[in-house]
C-alpha positions in Angstrom: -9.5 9.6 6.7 -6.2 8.7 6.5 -5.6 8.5 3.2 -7.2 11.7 1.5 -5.8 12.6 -1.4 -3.5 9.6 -2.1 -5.0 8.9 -5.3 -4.2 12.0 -6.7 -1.0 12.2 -5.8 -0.5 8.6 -7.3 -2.1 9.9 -10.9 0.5 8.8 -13.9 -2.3 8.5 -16.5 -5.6 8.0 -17.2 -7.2 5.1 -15.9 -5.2 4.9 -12.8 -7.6 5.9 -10.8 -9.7 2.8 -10.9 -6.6 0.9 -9.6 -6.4 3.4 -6.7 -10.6 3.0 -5.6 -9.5 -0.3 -5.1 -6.0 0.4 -3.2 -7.1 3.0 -0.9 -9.5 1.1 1.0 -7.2 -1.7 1.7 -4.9 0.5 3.3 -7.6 2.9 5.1 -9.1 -0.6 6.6 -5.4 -1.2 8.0 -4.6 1.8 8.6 -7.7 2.2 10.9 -7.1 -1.1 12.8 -4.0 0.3 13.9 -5.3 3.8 15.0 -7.8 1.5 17.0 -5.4 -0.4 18.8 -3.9 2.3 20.2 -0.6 2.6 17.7 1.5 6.2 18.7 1.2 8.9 16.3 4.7 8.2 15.2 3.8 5.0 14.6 1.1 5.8 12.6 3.0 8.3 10.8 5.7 5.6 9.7 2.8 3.1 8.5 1.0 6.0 6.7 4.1 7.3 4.5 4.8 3.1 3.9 1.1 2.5 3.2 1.3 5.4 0.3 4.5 4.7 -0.9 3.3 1.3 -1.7 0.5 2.6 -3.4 2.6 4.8 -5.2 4.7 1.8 -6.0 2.0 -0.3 -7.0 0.3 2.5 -9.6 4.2 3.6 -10.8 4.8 -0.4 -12.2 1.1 -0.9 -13.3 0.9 2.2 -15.7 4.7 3.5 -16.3 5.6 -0.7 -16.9 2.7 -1.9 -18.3 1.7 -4.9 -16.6 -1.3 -6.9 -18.0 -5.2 -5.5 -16.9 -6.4 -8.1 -15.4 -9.3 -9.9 -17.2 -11.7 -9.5 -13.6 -11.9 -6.1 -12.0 -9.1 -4.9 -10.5 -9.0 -6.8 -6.9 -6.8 -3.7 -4.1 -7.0 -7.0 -2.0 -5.5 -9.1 -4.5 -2.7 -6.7 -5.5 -1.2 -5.3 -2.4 -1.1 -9.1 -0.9 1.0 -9.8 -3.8 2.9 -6.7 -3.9 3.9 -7.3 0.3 5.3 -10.8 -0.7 4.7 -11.8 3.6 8.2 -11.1 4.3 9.8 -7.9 2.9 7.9 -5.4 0.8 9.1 -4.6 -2.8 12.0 -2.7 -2.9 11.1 1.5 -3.3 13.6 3.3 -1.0 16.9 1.5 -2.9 18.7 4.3 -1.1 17.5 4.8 1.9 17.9 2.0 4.0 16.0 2.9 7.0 13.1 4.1 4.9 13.0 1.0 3.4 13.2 -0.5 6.5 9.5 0.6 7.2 8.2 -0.1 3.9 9.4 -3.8 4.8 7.7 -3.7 8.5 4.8 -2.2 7.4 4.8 -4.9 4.6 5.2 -8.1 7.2 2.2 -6.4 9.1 0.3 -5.7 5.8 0.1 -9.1 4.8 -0.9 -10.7 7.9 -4.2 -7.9 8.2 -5.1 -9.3 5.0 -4.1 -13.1 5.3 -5.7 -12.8 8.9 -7.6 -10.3 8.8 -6.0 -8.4 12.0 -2.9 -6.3 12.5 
């Protein structure tokens, strides 16, 4: 599994967790389509860490900023389509530019798996 233990290393508060059932699955499907086609372990390695610290993104400006709950169930789907806009991700690694970098490829690649359903 390539995400074990994500969720806790997400935890701000209580109640997050619900928010990260729904992330972790998204990124564990995409994560395993990858593995599948054949992607080099530092490949993998670079989409992991982006995959978790978009997660960590998503949970940090959920809970620490208070967005609104949603009136529906949360949707992991929903979110992290949103949070990858289609052509850069959302902006975590202000100060790193090649770390953001990846979190911006792995965003592009993101959005298409879950616009098309494919990597």
């Amino acid at each position: 599994m390539f995400t074990e233990g994500w969720d806790k290393s997400w935890h701000i508060v209580d109640g997050d967790e619900l928010l990260a059932k729904e992330l972790l699955p998204v990124f564990e499907k995409y994560l395993t389509a990858l593995h599948k086609k054949g992607a080099s372990k530092s490949t993998m390695n670079r989409h992991k860490n982006a995959c978790h610290a978009i997660g960590g993104y998503i949970i940090n400006q959920v809970f620490k900023y208070e967005w609104d709950e949603p009136e529906e169930p949360w949707n992991g789907e929903e979110i992290i389509f949103q949070c990858v806009f289609g052509i850069d991700g959302p902006l975590i690694h202000h100060d790193n530019l090649a770390l953001q970098k990846e979190v911006d490829a792995t965003s592009r690649k993101l959005y298409s798996f879950i616009l098309k359903g494919t990597v």
